[in-house]
C-alpha positions as CSV (number, residue, x, y, z in Angstrom):
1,X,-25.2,-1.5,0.7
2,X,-26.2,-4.7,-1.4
3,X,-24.6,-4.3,-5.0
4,X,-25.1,-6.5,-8.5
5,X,-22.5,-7.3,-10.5
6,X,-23.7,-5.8,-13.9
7,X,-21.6,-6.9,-16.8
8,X,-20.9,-5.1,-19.9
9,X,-24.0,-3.8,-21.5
10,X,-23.5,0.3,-21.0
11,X,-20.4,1.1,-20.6
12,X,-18.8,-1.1,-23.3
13,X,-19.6,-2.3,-26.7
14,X,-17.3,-3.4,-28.9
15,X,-15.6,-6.4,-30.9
16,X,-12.5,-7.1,-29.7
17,X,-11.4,-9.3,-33.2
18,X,-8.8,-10.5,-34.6
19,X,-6.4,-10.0,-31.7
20,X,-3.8,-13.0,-30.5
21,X,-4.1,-15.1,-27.5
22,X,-1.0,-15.1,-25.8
23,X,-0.7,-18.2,-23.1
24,X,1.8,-16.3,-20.8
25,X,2.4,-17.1,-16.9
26,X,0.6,-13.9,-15.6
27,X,2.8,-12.9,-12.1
28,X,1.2,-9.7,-11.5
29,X,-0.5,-9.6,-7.7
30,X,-3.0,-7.1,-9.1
31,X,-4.8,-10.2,-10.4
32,X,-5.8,-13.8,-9.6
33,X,-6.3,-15.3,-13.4
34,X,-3.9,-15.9,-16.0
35,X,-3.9,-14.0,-18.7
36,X,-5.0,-15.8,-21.3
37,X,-8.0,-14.4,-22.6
38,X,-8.7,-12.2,-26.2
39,X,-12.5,-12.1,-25.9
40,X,-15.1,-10.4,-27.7
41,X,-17.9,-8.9,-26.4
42,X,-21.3,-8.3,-28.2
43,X,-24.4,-7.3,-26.8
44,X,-28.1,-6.3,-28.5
45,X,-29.7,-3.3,-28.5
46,X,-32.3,-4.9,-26.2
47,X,-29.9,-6.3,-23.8
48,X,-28.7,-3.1,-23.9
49,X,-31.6,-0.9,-23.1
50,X,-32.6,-3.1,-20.2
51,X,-28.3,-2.7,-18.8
52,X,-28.9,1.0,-18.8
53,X,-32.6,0.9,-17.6
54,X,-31.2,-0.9,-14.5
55,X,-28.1,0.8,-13.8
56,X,-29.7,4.1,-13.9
57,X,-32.3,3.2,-11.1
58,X,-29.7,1.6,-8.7
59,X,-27.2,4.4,-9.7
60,X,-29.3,7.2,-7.9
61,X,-29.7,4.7,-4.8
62,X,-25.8,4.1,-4.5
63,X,-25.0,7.8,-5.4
64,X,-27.3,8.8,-2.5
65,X,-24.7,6.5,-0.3
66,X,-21.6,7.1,-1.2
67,X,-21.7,10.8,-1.1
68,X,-22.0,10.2,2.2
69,X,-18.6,10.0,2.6
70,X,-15.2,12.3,2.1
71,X,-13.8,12.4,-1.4
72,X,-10.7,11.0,-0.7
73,X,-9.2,13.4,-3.6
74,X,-10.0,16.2,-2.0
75,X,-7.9,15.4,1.8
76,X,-5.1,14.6,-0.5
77,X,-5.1,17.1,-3.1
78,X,-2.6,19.6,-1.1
79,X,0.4,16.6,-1.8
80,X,-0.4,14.4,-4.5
81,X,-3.1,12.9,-6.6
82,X,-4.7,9.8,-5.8
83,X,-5.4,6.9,-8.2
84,X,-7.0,3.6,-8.1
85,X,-6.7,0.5,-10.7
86,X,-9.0,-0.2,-12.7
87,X,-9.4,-4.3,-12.5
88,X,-9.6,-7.0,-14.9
89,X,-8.3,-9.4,-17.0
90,X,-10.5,-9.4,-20.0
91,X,-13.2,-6.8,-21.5
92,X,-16.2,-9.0,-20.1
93,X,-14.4,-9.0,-16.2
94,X,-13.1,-5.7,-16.0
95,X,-14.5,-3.1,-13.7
96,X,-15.2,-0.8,-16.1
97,X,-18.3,-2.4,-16.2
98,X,-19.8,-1.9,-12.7
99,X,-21.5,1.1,-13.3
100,X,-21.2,1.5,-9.3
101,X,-17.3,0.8,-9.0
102,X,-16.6,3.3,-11.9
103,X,-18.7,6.3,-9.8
104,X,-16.7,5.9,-6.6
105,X,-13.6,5.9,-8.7
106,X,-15.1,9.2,-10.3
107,X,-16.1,10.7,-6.5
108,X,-12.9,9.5,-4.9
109,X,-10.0,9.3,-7.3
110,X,-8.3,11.4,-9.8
111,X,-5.9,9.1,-11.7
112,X,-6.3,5.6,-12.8
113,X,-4.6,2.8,-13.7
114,X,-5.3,-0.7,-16.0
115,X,-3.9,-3.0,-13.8
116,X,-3.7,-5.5,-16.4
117,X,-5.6,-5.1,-20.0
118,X,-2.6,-2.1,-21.3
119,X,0.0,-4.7,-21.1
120,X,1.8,-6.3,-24.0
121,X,-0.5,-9.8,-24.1
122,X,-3.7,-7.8,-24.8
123,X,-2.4,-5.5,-27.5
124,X,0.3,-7.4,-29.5
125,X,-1.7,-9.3,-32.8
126,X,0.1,-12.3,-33.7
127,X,-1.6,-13.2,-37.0
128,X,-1.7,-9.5,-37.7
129,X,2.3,-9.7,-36.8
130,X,2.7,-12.4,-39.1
131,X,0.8,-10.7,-41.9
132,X,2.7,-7.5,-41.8
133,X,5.7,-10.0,-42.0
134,X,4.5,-11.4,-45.6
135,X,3.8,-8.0,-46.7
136,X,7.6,-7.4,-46.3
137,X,6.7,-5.2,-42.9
138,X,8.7,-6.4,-40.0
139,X,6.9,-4.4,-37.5
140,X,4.2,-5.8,-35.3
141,X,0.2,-5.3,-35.5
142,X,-1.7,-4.1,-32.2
143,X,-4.8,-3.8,-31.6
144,X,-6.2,-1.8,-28.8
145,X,-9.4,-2.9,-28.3
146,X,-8.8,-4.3,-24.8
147,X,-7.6,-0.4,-23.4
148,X,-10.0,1.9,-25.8
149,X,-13.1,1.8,-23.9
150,X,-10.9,2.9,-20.2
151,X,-9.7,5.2,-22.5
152,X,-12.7,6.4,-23.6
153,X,-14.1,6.7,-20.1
154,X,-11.5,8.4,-18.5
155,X,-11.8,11.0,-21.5
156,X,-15.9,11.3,-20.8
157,X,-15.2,11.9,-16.8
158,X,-12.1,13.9,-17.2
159,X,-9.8,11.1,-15.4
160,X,-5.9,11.1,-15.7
161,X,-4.6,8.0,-16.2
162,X,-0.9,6.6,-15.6
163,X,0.2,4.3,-18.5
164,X,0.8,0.9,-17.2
165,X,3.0,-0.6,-18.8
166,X,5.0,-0.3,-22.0
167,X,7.7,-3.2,-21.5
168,X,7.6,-5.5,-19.2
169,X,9.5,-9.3,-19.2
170,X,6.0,-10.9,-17.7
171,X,2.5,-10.5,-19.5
172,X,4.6,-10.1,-22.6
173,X,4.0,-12.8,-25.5
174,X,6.6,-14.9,-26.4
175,X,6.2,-15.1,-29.8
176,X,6.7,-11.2,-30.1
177,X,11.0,-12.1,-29.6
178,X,10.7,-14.8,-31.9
179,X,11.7,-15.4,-35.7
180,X,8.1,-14.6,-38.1
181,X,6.2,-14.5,-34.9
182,X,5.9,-17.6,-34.3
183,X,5.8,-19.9,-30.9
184,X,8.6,-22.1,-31.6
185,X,11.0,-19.7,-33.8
186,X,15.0,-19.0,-32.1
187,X,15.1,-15.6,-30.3
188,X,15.5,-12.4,-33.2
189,X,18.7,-10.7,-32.8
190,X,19.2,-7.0,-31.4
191,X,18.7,-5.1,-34.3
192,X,15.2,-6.6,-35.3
193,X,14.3,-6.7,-31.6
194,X,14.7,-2.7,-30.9
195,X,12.9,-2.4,-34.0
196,X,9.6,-3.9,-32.8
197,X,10.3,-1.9,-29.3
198,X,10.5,1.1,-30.9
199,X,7.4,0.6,-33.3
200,X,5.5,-1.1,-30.5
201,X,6.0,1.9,-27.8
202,X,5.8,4.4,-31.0
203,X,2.6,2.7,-32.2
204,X,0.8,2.8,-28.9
205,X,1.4,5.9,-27.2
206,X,0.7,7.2,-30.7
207,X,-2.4,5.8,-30.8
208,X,-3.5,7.1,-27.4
209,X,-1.7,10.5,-27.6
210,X,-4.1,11.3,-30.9
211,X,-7.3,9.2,-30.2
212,X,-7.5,10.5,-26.5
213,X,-5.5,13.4,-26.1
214,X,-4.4,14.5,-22.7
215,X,-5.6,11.7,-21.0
216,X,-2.4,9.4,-20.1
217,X,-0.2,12.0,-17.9
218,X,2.4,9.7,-17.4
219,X,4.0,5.7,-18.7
220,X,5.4,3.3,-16.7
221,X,7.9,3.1,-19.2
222,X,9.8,-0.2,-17.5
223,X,8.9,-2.4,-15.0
224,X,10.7,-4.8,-12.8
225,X,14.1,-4.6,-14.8
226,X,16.2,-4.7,-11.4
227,X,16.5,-8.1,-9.5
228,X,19.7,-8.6,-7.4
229,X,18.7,-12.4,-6.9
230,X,18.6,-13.3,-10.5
231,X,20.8,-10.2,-12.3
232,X,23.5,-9.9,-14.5
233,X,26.3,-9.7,-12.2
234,X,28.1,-7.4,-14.7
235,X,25.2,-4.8,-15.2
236,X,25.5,-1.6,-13.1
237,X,22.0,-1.9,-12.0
238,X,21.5,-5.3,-11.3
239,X,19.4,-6.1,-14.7
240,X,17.4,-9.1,-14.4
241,X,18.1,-11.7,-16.6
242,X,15.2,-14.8,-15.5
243,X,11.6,-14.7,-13.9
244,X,11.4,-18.1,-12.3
245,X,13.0,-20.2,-14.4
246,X,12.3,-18.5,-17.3
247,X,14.5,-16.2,-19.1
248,X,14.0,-12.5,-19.2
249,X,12.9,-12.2,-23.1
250,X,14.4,-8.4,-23.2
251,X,17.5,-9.5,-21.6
252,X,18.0,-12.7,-24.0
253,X,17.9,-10.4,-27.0
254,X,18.6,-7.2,-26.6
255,X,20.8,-7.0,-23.2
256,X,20.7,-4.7,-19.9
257,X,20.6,-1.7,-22.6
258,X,16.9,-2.8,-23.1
259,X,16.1,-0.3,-20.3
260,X,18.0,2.5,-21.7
261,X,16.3,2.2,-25.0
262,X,12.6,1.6,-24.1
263,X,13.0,5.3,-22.3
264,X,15.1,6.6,-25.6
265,X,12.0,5.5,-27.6
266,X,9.5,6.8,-25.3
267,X,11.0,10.0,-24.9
268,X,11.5,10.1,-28.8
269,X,7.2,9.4,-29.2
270,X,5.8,10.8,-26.2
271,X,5.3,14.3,-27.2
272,X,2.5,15.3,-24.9
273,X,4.2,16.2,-22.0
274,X,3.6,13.2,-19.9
275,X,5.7,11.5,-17.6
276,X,8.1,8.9,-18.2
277,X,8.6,6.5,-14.6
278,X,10.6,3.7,-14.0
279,X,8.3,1.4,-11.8
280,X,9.5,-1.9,-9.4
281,X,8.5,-3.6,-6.6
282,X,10.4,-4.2,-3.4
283,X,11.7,-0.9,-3.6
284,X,12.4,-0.8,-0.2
285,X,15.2,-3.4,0.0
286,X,18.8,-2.0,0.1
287,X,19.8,-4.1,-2.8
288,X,17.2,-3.3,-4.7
289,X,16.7,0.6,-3.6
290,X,20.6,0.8,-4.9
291,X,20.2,-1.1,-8.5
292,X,17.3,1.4,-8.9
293,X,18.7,4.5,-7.7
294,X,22.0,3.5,-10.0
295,X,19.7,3.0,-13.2
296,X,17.5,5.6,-12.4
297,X,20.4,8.2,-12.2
298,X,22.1,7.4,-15.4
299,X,18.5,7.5,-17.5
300,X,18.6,11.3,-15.5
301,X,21.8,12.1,-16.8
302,X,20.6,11.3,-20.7
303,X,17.1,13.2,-19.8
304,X,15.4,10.1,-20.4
305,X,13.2,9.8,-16.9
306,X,10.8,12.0,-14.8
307,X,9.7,9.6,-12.0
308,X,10.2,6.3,-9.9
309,X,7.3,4.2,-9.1
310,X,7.1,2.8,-6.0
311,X,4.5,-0.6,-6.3
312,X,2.9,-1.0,-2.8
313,X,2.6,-4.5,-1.9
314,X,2.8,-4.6,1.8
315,X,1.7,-6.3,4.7
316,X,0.0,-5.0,8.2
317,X,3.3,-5.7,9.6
318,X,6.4,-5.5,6.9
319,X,7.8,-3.2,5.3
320,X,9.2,-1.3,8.3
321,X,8.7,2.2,8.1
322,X,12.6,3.2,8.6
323,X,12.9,0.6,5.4
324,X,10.6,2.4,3.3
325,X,11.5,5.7,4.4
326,X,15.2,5.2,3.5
327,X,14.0,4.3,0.5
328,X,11.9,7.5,-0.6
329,X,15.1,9.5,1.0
330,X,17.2,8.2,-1.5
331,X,15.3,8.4,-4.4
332,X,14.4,11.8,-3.6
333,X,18.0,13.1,-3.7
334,X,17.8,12.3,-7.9
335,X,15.0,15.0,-7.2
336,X,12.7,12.9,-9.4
337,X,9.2,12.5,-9.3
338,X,8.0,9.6,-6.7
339,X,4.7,7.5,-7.3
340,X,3.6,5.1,-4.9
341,X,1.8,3.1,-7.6
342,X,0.3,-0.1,-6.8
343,X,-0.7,0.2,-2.8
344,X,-2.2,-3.0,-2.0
345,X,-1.7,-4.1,1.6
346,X,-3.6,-7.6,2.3
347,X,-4.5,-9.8,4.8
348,X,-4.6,-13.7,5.6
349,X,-7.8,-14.3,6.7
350,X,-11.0,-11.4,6.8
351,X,-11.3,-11.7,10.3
352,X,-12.4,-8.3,12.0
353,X,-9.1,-8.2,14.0
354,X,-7.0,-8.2,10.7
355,X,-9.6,-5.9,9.1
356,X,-9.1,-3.4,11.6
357,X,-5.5,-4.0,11.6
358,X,-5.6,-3.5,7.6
359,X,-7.0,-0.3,8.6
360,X,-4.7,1.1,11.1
361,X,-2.0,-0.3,8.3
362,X,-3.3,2.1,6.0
363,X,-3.6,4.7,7.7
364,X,0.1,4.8,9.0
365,X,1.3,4.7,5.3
366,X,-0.9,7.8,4.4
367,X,0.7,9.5,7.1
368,X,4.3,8.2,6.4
369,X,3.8,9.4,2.8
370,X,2.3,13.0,3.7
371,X,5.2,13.4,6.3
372,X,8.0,12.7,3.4
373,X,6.3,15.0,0.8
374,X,7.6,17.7,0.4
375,X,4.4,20.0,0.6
376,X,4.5,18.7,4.1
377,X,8.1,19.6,4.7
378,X,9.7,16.5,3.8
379,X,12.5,15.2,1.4
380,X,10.6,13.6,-1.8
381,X,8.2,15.0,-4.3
382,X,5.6,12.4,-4.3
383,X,3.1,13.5,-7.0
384,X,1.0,10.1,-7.1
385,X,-0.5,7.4,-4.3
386,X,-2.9,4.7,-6.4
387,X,-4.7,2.2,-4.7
388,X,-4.5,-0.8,-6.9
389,X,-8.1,-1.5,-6.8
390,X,-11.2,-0.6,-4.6
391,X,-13.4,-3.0,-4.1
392,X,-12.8,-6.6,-2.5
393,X,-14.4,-9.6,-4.4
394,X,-15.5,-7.3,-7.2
395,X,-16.4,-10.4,-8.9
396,X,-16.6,-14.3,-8.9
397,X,-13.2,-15.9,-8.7
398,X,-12.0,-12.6,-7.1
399,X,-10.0,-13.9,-3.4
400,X,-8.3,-10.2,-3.0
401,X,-8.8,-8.4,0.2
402,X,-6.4,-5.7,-0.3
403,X,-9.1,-2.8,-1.2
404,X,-10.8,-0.4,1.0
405,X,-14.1,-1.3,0.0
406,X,-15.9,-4.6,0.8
407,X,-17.5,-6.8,-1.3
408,X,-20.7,-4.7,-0.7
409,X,-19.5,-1.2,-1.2
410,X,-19.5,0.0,2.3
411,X,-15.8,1.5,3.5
412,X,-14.0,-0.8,5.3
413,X,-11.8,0.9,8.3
414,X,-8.8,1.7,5.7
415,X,-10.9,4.0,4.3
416,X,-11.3,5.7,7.5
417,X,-7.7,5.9,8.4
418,X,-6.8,7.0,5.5
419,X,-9.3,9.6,5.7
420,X,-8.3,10.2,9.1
421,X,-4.5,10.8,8.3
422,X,-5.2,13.0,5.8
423,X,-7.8,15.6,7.1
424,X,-5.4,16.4,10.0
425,X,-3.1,18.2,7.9
């Protein structure tokens, strides 16, 4: 099925003003462009009209389509949800507006994520920062026009979302750990660094908790804290202290206890009963698995964590599934929550041997995953799979092939081998 890319226009209107640009070197596989852009988006009530005019004519054409096939909910609703990311990098490239890709999410998913535009760069306001700072308030400004109209959506179509993420050493601006929030300031000490964590995480999930109640059902509180090849070789848990060559800004000013008090805070302002994970990648490594399964279990003993997040980034032929299976085993015996949250498994080239290969790939981790649940008699309550995206080449400038869609909307064979795992059971 031949698909136009419709930007904007319906789905989101608004004026995104007033909120910093933070040049940042953007690491996360989810994407393929930096994350440099704070862009406004305006569009006139003609331009408008037309959007919806169109979209509604090629919305019955595509609906007629992709009914054809399985909700992918439903054949995994007896062990876990099943989410997909929502892609993008700025409000005009974002998914949200392909009228198309946000339907399938609707038919086939039940939990979303923003695989980019909820993370620090997009919210944090450096001149509003800096303002607050010459009216005698040290805390920092946000503004959260880049994640209100997801929000907003997933409100509209009753679609949980996960949080992604609250702090996070990559996609965060440097200028938020700096004296007056400024570029070139020295590093702030502890004390004034926990206070803009604290009113950063109280400030956001504050604002979603109240504006679009019951919609987040659980926050990837920390990410990628744990790095045996670049740690603090004092820290029980292997804290990371560089990303490249670049320091870990969390771990410059506050220390390993950053983790600790990221979870404290969000424990202390999430008061709608969602979820608070712990989320890294490379989970399956036995250096790794350990640093987690040693912070994980000391945020359980202070009743600070519900979950561990498992990211996904795979091949057709590594991780082993021994390696991630001894993984899951162990985290299951802090009988926590287990997400697999960012499945992405991509190939080199989009030949049809690899695609098929993709496919058979896919479906073996479906089936991995339902055999270690324990709805299906195994060791690990896994309450989330998300699929970090769902369509390949969603856009110009988009080279991922990791989705289970193709460029034109038709399932690829992961979509059939998932399906295929599943309906068995």
């Amino acid at each position: 099925m031949k698909i136009k890319t419709l930007l904007s226009g319906a789905l989101i209107v608004t004026l995104l003003a007033g909120c910093a640009s933070s040049a940042v070197t953007n690491t996360d596989p989810s994407t393929n462009v930096s994350a440099t852009e704070s862009t406004s988006i305006e569009e006139s009530a003609n331009e408008i009209s037309a959007t919806e005019a169109s979209s509604s004519e090629e919305s019955a054409d595509v609906q007629a389509e992709y009914t054809d096939y399985a909700p992918l909910k439903d054949l995994c609703s007896d062990y876990f949800t099943l989410g997909v990311g929502i892609n993008g990098s700025s409000l005009e490239n974002q998914t949200l507006n392909l009228p198309h890709y946000m339907e399938m999410c609707e038919y086939h998913f039940n939990s979303c994520t923003m695989t980019n535009l909820m993370k620090s760069c997009y919210i944090l306001d450096q001149f509003g920062s800096q303002a607050n700072l010459k009216d005698g308030n040290e805390e920092p400004a946000l503004n959260f026009a880049s994640i209100d109209p997801t929000l907003k959506w997933c409100q509209e179509h009753g679609m949980k979302m996960r949080g992604h993420t609250l702090v996070w050493h990559t996609q965060a601006p440097n200028w938020f750990f700096r004296e007056g929030y400024t570029d070139e300031g020295e590093y702030v000490d502890k004390d004034t660094m926990l206070l803009r964590m604290e009113s950063y995480i109280k400030q956001l999930v504050t604002h979603v908790q109240e504006e679009y109640p019951g919609v987040v059902y659980c926050w990837d509180v920390v990410n990628e804290a744990v790095e045996p090849d670049a740690c603090d070789p004092d820290s029980y848990f292997k804290c990371r202290v560089k990303t490249g060559d670049d320091p870990n800004p969390w771990y410059e000013t506050i220390g390993e206890d950053y983790v600790e008090m990221a979870f404290t805070y969000a424990r202390k302002y999430v008061t709608d009963g969602a979820k608070l994970f712990y989320n890294d990648y490379n989970t399956y490594q036995e250096p790794k698995t350990e640093g987690i399964y040693a912070l994980c279990s000391h945020l359980k003993e202070k009743g600070l964590i519900d979950g561990i997040g498992m990211q996904g980034y795979w091949g057709i032929d590594y991780p082993k599934d021994s390696a991630i299976k001894k993984a899951i085993e162990k985290f299951a015996e802090l009988d926590l929550e287990i997400h697999v949250t960012e499945l992405s498994i991509g190939i080199e080239n989009e030949t049809q041997a690899l695609i098929d290969k993709q496919g058979e790939r896919y479906g073996e981790v479906f089936k991995l995953l339902h055999d270690m649940d324990k709805e299906a008699g195994g060791p690990a309550n896994i309450t989330n799979v998300t699929l970090f995206g769902l369509v390949d080449h969603y856009r110009d400038g988009d080279t991922t092939n990791t989705r289970i869609f193709d460029m034109n909307y038709d399932p690829k064979p992961a979509y059939f081998k998932i399906k295929e795992a599943m309906e068995n059971y």
